[in-house]
C-alpha positions in Angstrom: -12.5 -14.4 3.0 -10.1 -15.0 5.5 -7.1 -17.2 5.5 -5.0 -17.6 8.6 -4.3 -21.3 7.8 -1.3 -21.9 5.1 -3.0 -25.0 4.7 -6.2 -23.0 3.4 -4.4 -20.7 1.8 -2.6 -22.7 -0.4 -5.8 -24.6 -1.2 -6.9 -21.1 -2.5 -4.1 -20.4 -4.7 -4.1 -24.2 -6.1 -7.9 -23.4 -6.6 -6.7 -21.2 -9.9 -4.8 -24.2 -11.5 -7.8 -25.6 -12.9 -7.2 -22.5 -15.5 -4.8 -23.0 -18.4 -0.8 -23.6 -16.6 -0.1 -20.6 -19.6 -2.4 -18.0 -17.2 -0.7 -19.2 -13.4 1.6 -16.0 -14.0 -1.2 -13.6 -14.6 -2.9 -15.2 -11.3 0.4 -15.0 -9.7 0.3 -11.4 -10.2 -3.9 -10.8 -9.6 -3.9 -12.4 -6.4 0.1 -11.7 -5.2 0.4 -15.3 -4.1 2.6 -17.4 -6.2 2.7 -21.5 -6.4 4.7 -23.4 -4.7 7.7 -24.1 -6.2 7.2 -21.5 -9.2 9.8 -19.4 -10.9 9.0 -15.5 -12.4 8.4 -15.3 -15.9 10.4 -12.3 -16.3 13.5 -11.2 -13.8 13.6 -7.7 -13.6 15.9 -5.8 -12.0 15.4 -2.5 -9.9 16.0 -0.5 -13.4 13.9 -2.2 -15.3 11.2 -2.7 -12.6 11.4 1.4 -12.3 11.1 1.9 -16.2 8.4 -0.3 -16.1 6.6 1.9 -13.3 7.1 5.2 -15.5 6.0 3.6 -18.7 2.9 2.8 -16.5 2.8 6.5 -15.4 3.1 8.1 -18.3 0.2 5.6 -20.2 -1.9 6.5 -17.1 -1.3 10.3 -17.4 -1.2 10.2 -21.4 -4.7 8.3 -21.6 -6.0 10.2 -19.4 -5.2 13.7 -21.1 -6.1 12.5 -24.2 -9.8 11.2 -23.4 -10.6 14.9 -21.6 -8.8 16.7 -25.0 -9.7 14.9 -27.9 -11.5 11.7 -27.0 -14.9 10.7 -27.9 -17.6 10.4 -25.5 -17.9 7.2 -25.5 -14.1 6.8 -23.9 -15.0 8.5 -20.5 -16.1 5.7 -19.2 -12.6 4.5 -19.7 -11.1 7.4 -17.9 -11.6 5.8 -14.4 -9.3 3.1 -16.0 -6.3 5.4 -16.5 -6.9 7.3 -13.3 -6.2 3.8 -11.3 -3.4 3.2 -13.9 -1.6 6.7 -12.3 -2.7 6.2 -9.2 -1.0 2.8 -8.4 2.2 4.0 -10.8 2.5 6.8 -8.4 2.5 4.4 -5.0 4.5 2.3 -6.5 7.0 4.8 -6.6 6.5 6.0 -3.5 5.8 2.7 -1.8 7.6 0.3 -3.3 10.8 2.0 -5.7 11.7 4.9 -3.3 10.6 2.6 -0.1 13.6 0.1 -0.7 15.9 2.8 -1.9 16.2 3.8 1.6 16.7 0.8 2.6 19.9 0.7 0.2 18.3 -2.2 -1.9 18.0 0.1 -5.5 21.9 0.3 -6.4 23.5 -0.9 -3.1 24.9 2.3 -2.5 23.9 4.7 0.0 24.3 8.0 -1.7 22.2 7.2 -4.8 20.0 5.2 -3.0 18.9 8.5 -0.9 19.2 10.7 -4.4 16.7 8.4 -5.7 14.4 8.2 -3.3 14.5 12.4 -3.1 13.7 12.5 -6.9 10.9 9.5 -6.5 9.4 11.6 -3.5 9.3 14.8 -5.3 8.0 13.5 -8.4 5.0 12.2 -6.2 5.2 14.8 -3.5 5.3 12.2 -0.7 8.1 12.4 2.4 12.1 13.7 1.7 14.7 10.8 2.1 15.4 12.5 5.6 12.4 12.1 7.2 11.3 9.0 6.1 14.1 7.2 7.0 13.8 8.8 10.4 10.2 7.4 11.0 10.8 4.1 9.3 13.9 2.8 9.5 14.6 4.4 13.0 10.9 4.1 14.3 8.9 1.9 12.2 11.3 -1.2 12.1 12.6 -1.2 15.5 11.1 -3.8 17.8 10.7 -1.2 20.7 8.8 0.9 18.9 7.2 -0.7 16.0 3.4 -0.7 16.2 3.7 1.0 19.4 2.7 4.6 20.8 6.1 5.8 19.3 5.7 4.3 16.2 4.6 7.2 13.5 2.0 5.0 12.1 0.3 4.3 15.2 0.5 8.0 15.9 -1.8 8.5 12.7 -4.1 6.0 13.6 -5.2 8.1 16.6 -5.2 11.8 14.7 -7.4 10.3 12.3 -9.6 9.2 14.4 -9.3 5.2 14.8 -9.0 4.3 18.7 -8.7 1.3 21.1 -12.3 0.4 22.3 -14.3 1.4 19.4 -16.5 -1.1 18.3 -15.8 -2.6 15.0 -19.1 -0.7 13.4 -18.2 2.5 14.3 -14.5 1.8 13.2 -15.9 1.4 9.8 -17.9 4.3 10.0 -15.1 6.1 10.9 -12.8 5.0 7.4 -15.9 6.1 5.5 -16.3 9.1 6.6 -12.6 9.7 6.3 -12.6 8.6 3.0 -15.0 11.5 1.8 -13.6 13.8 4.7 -12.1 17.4 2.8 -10.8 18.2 6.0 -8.9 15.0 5.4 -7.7 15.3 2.2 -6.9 19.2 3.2 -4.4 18.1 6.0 -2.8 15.5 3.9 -2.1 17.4 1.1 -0.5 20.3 3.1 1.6 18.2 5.0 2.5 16.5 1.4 3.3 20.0 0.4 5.1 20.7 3.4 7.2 17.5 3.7 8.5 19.0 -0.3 8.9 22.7 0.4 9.2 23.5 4.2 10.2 20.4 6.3 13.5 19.1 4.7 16.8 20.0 3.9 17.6 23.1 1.8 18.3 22.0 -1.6 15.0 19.2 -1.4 13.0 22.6 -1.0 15.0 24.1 -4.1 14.1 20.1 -6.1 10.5 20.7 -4.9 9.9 24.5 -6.2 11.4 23.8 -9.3 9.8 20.8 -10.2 6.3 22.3 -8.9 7.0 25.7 -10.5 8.2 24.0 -13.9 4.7 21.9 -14.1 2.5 24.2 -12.9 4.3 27.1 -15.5 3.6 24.6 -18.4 0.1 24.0 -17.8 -0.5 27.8 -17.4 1.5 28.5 -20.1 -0.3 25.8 -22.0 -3.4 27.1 -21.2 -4.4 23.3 -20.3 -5.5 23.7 -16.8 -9.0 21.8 -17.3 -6.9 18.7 -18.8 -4.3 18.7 -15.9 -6.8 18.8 -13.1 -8.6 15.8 -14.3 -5.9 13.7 -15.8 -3.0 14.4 -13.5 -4.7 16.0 -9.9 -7.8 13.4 -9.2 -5.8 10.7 -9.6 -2.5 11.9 -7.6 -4.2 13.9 -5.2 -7.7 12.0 -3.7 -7.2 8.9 -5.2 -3.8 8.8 -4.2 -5.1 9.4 -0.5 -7.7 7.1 -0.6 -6.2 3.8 -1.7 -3.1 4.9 0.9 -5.3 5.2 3.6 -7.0 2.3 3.0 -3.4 0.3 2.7 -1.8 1.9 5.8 -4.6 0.6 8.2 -4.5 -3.3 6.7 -1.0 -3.5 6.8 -0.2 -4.6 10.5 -1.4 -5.4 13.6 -2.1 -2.2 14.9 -2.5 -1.8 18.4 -2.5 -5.6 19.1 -1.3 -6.2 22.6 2.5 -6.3 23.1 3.7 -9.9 24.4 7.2 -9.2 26.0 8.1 -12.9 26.0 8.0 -12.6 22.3 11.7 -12.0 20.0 12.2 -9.6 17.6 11.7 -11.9 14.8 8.2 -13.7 16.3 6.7 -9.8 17.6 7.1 -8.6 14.1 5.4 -12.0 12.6 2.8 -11.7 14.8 2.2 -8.6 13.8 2.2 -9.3 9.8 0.3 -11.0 7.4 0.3 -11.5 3.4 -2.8 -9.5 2.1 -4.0 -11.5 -1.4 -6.4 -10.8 -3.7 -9.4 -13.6 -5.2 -11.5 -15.8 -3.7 -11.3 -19.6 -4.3 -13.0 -20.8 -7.6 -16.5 -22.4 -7.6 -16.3 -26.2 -6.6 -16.9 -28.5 -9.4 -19.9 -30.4 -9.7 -22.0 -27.5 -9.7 -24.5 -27.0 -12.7 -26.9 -25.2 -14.6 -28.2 -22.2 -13.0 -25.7 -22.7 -9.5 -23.2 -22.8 -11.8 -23.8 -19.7 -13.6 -24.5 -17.7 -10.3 -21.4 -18.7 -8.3 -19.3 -18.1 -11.5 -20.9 -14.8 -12.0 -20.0 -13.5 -8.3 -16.6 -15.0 -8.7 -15.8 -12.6 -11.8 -17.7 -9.7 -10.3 -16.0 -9.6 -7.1 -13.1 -10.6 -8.9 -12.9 -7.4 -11.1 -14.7 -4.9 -9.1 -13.1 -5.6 -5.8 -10.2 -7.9 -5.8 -8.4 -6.4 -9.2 -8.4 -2.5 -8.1 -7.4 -3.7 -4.2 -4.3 -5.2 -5.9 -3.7 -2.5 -8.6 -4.5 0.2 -6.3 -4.0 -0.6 -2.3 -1.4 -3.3 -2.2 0.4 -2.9 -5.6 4.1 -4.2 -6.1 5.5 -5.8 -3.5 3.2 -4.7 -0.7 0.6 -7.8 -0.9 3.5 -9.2 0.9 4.7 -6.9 3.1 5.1 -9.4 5.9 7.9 -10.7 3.7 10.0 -7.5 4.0 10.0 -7.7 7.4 11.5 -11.0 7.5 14.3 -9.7 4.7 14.3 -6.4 5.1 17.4 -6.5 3.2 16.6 -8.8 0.5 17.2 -7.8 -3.1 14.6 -10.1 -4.5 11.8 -7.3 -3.5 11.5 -7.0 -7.4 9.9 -10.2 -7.5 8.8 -10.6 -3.7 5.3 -12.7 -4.4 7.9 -15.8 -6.0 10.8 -15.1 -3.2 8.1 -15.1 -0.4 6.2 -18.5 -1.5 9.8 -19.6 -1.6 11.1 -18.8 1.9 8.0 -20.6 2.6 8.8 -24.0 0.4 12.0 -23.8 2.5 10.5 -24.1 5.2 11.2 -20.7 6.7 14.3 -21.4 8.7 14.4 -19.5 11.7 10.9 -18.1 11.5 8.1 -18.8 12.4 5.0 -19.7 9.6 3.1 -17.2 7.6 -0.3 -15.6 8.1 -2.0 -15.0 4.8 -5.4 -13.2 4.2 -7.4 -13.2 1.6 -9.5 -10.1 1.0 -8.8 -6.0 1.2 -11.6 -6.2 3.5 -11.1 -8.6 5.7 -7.6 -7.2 6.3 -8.6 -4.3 7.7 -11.6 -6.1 9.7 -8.8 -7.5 11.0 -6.6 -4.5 12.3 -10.6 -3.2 13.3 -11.3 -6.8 15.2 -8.0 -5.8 17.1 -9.0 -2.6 17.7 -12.6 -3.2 19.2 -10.8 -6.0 21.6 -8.1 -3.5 22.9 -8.8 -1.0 26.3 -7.4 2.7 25.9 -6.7 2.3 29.5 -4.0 -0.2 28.8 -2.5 2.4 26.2 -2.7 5.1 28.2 -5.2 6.7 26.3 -7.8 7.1 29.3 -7.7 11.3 28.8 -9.3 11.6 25.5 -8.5 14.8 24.9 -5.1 15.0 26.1 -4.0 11.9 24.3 -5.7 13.0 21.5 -3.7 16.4 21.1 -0.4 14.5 21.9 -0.9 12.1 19.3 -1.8 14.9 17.0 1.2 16.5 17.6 3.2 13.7 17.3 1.6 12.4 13.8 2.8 15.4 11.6 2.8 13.7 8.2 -0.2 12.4 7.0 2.0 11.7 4.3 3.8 9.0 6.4 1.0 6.9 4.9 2.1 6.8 1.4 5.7 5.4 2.7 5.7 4.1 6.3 3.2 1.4 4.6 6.3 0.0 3.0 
């Protein structure tokens, strides 16, 4: 479902009231759209939050291992379980932790900020504090060229595949085949690799060889090669790939015309949108058997789609990304979902209203919608083949996935 009204999408979120007031937190946190007017139930701070996102690492990892080594049969049907467990820790420290640590919102200082973000990104293997800042802060934020042809994430767009004119089917055929694409998951992983040993600075290369060589010397030393492959490399390695593929193309507005009359402040709004997860509840009134079928879609869609699009795709604070570009600055990006409803109980001076969209899918039907609509003649993209290598060229990082997202 799609929700462009705030008017509908409040309706939505009040929808989940009818449950106990004890569970609005846990709904709060499901669907990334807080109440109005309602406080967080715990204030972390970035420490805490980061502890938090190891502990969840580590149980990922640590369940995972011990279902392959010792668990019963029975328990590999949990093992997907842990797998998105490690898989959202992991993009939550790339994507949310180290992604605010370059913008000097972890300790306030700019040295430690960067020396965090270099030991987040080499923990996950996901771009040096160098680069990324380079093609976010310096290319990704800037009105000139954010979403444009010189934005890094557009640049992607068009290596992978995904161009103006296509029509919104064959834009969708185009992510699935992506998705299961080894040429894809080969490129992306290199440049991963690449971003850690070879592109950066000399003593990130010296971070990235020791950590890899002290990991990879335990498990061969271990003899445990069988365990690390399944508990550690599917979920940091395709998984990983996956959900960041999938969260790079809903996040903007991608390729949506460029209105010069707009300011800084209304292009980037109009070119962001919360992404929440859950449909509204069943209307009262139903009963017996209508009942029982609209309450039975509502919790399957509810844990088989709208749970891992939040855990996995937009964990953290990315559900409301549009908020950080409003505050890019702000230091309440530790409990965004509460800080954004509030901006928006405040009326949100000096900006214009929120978009909100309900639904992983319909967020990237969205960017897709846009897509179809646009001409590649009015990007300059009319020599396929030229364009194509130039934005190949230009879109070095797969990897800029996992962090220009944020």
């Amino acid at each position: 479902m799609t929700a462009t009204s705030s008017v509908r999408s409040e309706e939505i979120r009040a929808s989940y009231q009818r449950f106990p007031r004890w569970t609005q937190h846990g709904w709060t946190w499901i669907t990334g759209k807080a109440l109005p007017g309602q406080q967080p139930l715990v204030r972390l701070n970035p420490v805490t939050y980061l502890i938090c996102d190891f502990i969840a690492l580590a149980a990922g990892i640590g369940s995972a291992w011990w279902i392959v080594a010792r668990g019963p049969l029975w328990a590999l049907v949990l093992l997907p379980l842990s797998w998105c467990i490690t898989a959202s820790a992991a993009r939550v420290c790339s994507t949310v932790i180290a992604h605010h640590a370059i913008h000097t919102r972890f300790t306030g200082r700019i040295r430690h900020d960067r020396l965090i973000h270099q030991v987040l990104s080499t923990l996950v293997c996901t771009d040096d504090a160098d680069q990324y800042y380079e093609d976010h802060v310096n290319l990704h934020h800037r009105k000139e060229t954010f979403a444009t042809l010189a934005d890094p994430t557009i640049q992607h767009l068009l290596m992978l595949g995904f161009r103006p004119g296509m029509s919104t089917r064959a834009l969708w055929r185009r992510l699935a085949w992506t998705i299961v694409s080894p040429r894809f998951h080969a490129e992306f992983l290199y440049t991963r690799l690449a971003q850690n040993l070879i592109r950066c600075a000399p003593y990130r290369r010296v971070m990235g060889f020791a950590y890899l060589a002290a990991v990879l010397g335990v498990v061969t030393w271990q003899g445990v090669w069988w365990e690390f492959t399944v508990a550690v490399l599917v979920p940091m390695i395709p998984l990983y790939q996956i959900v960041a593929l999938l969260e790079f193309l809903s996040e903007h507005a991608w390729f949506k015309a460029k209105d010069g009359s707009l300011s800084g402040r209304a292009f980037h709004v109009s070119h962001s949108w919360g992404r929440f997860c859950g449909d509204p509840l069943p209307p009262k009134g139903l009963g017996g058997y209508d009942a029982m079928r609209a309450w039975f879609r509502w919790g399957a869609r509810l844990v088989c789609y709208h749970i891992p699009a939040r855990v996995l795709v937009v964990p953290g604070d990315l559900a409301v990304h549009d908020f950080h570009h409003r505050r890019p600055s702000t230091r309440e990006w530790v409990r965004a979902a509460y800080a954004r409803q509030h901006d928006i109980d405040a009326g949100h001076p000096k900006w214009p209203a929120y978009t909100d969209v309900w639904g992983m899918g319909d967020a990237i039907g969205r960017v897709f919608t846009i897509l179809s609509q646009e001409k590649p003649t009015e990007w300059g993209l009319g020599g396929e083949k030229r364009r194509t290598s130039e934005g190949t060229q230009a879109a070095v990082s797969p990897s800029r996935m996992v962090n220009d997202a944020a």
